[in-house]
C-alpha positions in Angstrom: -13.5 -9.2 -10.2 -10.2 -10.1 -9.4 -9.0 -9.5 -5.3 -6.0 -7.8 -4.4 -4.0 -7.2 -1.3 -2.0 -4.2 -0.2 0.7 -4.9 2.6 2.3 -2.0 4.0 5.8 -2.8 4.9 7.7 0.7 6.7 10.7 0.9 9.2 9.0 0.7 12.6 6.0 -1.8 11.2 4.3 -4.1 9.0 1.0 -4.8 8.3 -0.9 -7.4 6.3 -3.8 -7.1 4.4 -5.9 -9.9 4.8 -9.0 -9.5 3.5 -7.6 -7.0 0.2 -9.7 -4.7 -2.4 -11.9 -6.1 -5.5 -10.2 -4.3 -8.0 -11.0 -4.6 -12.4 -7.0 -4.9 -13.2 -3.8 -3.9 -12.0 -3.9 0.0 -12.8 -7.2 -0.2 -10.0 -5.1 -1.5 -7.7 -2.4 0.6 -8.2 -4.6 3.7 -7.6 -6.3 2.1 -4.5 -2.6 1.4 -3.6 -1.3 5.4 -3.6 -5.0 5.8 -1.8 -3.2 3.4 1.1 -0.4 5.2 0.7 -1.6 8.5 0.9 -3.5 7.3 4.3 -0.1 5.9 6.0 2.0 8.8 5.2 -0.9 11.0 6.6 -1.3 9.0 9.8 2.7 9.1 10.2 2.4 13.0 9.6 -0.4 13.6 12.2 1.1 11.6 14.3 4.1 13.7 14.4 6.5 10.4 13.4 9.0 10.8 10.6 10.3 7.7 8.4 12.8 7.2 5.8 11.0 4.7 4.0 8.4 2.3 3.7 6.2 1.0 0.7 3.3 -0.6 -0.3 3.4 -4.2 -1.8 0.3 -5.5 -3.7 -0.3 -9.0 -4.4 -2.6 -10.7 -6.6 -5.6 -13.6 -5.7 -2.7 -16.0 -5.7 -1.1 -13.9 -3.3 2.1 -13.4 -6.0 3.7 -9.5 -5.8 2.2 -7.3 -8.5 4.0 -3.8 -7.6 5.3 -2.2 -5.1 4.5 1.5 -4.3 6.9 3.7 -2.2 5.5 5.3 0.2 7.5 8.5 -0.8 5.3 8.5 -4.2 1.9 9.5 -2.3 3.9 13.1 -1.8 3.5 13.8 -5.6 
């Protein structure tokens, strides 16, 4: 099964993924991507910390860009 890796880029930090997500194809990790997503924005929110933006950038095994997710997407 294919790994993937979901980097979380917003406007007061950046994280890595280094060890990413087994996931079948790329609609998996788009799913386990709003799933990151939805745990940032929540974080941000409890945290009492507002943002303008931010997404999430998934890379294959070869560590090539796949999509990118704004963050703004895990309100919907």
């Amino acid at each position: 099964m294919p790994r993937y890796y979901f980097n979380v880029r917003c406007d007061s930090f950046e994280t890595t993924d280094m060890v990413g997500e087994s996931c079948p194809n790329e609609v998996a990790a788009l799913n386990e991507a709003f799933r990151t997503a939805r745990s940032v924005v929540r974080k941000r929110l409890l945290a009492d910390e507002h943002f303008t933006g931010g997404w999430i950038e998934v890379e294959d095994e070869r560590h090539r860009p796949v999509l990118k997710l704004p963050l703004r997407a895990a309100a919907y």
